[in-house]
C-alpha positions, 0 to 999 in steps of 0.5 A: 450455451450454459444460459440457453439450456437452462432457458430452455429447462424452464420453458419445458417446465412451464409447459409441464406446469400449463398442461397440468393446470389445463388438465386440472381445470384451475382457473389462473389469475392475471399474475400466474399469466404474467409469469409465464410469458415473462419467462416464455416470450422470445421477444423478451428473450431477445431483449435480454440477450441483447441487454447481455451483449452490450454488457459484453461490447461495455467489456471492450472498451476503454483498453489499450489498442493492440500493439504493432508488430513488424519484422522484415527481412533482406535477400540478397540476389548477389554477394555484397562486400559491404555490411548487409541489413538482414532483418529488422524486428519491430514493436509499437504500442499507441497511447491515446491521450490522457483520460480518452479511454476512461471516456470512452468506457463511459460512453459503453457503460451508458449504452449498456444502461440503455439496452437496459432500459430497452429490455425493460420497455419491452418487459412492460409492452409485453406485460400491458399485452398480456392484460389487453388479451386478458380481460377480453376473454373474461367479457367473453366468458360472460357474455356466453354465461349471460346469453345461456342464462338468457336462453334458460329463461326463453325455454321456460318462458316458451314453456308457459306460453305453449300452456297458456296456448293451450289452455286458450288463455293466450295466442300461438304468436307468443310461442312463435315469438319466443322461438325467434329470441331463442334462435338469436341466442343460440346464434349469438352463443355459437358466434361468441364460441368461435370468436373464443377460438382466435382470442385463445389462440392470440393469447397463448402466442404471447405466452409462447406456449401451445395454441390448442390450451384453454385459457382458464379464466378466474370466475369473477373480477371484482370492481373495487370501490371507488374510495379505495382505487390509488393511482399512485406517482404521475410523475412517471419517474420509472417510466422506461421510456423517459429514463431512456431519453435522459440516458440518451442525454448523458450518452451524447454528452460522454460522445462529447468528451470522447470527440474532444478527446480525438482532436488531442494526438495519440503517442507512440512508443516501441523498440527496433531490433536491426541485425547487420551482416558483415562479409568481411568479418564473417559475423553479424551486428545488431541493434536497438532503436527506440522508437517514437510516434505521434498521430498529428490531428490537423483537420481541427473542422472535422472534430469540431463539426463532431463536437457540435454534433454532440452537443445538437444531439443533446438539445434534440434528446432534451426536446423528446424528453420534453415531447415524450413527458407531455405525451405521457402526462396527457395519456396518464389523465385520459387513463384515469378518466376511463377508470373513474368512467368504468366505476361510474358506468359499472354502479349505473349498469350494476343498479339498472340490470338489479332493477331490471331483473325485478321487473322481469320477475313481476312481468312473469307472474304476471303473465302468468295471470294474463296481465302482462305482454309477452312483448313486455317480458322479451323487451325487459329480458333483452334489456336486462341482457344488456345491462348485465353485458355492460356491467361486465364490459365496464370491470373489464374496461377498468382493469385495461384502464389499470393496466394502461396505468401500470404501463405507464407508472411502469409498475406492470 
């Protein structure tokens, strides 16, 4: 209860804290988004909750069963003249064989390893989702930024044309053909606004946090240079996913122990108190029995088949681990393509839209001095357009190619 109130204290903070940063108009960076919906998330709540109860379920383990207790009493229908058996009282504690419990705590220690590493998964799911819904917002953003800039650039072209139409320098179709560009960027601008609306809301839902916040996004990413880009230890040693397959090895070994332990017999040891009621000398007699049992396991194929079925369990968890390290691998050298692909396609795009905005500056001064087409100019621009797009695309591209790497190095 304790651990639910504080839960819920901080998720109340952090609210306070969003709304303030929604209210103030700062930009967040990747991290400061991590961090809320590391502490938000119920889905990672339930990981966590989950990784508590096994720790509970461990703490059970590996005592003594309860003892047994037994109490009988005789009513007798009529009266006896021989010694009567009144009530017995009886107490029985059973003793698994030497080393059985010690076996079976290892076992619920593993587990709790695993629901360990589970939670830790679902910590890196969560992380590597929250920079899949990231940088996507950020092509958004600047895709709007290059199309409103686009449409500055129309109005002041259509401007020159409509002077030079008047001026019978040039015709109306110019004028007419800038109109039609404007209109599909301001078509484009209204269709990236609405598409903003569900990626927000996508992405505070990850956070936990109310769906009408903006997602105040950083200016600008920065692509680092190719000679400074580490991609670390590929032998995914930290990587949850393959721990939790190893670990899953050792359980199933401990299970082993644990059967071979059930096949040994269980001993019991307990006392018996018995009182005697004898008419004849109106007094009463007791007793004290020991006690002793022993559970007898003659069904020996029984606890064999569950000993080999460890055993198969083991060389089935050794194959996945095996299938998941390839798979892993495999994924880790496609991921390091496409971050060396982004760089190579953000220095092409970065250099191309440089080049192209010159053009664009001469066809202008140009046309001004009726030496260039407005065709010219308009299928320049949209190229620019493109590049400059592009180029955003590829940083974003890069940095989702980083978080799949940070995914899979679980370094998220």
């Amino acid at each position: 209860m304790k651990k639910n109130l504080c839960i819920c204290k901080k998720q109340c903070l952090l609210a306070i804290v969003a709304l303030y940063w929604a209210f103030t108009g700062s930009a967040q960076t990747i991290d400061d988004y991590l961090q809320l919906a590391l502490n938000n998330n119920p889905g990672l709540h339930a990981a966590n909750f989950e990784s508590d109860a096994a720790m509970q379920r461990a703490a059970q383990a590996g005592v003594l069963p309860d003892p047994q207790a037994n109490a009988a009493f005789t009513i007798p229908f009529r009266r006896m003249d021989m010694p009567v058996n009144v009530a017995n009282v009886s107490a029985m504690q059973m003793f698994p064989w030497k080393g059985a419990l010690p076996a079976m705590k290892a076992v619920a220690d593993l587990r709790v390893e695993s629901s360990r590493l589970s939670a830790t998964e679902t910590r890196n799911v969560l992380a590597y989702k929250v920079k899949e819904a990231f940088y996507p917002l950020y092509v958004l953003q600047y895709s709007i930024r290059y199309q409103q800039q686009n449409k500055a650039l129309l109005e002041s072209l259509k401007n020159l044309a409509t002077s030079r139409f008047q001026n019978g320098l040039t015709g109306m179709t110019d004028v007419l053909r800038v109109d039609l560009m404007m209109t599909d960027a301001d078509t484009e601008i209204r269709l990236l606004q609405e598409k903003k609306t569900p990626m927000e809301f996508a992405f505070n839902r990850l956070l936990a946090r109310p769906d009408s916040l903006a997602v105040l996004l950083p200016d600008t990413l920065l692509m680092p240079a190719r000679d400074v880009v580490a991609i670390g230890d590929s032998s995914f040693s930290s990587n949850p996913k393959l721990q939790l397959l190893e670990n899953k090895i050792k359980i199933a070994a401990a299970e082993e122990k644990v059967a071979a332990f059930d096949q040994k017999p269980e001993f019991g040891a307990g006392l018996a108190l018995g009182l005697m009621r004898n008419p004849a000398r109106q007094m009463g007699m007791g007793m004290v029995m020991p006690m002793f049992s022993a559970s007898i396991p003659i069904r020996k194929e029984k606890y064999q088949a569950a000993i080999q079925e460890t055993r198969i369990m083991q060389m089935a968890y050794g194959e996945m681990k095996t299938d998941m390290a390839n798979m892993l691998a495999t994924e880790y050298a496609m991921t390091k393509y496409e971050m060396d692909r982004a760089i190579t396609e953000f220095e092409n795009n970065q250099a191309q839209a440089e080049k192209t905005q010159q053009i664009v500056r001469l066809l202008l001064n140009e046309y001004s001095n009726g030496k260039a087409s407005m065709d010219d100019i308009l299928s320049t621009q949209q190229q620019l357009l493109k590049y400059q797009i592009a180029a955003t695309m590829t940083v974003a591209d890069y940095y989702m190619a980083k978080s799949k790497m940070d995914y899979l190095l679980s370094k998220n």
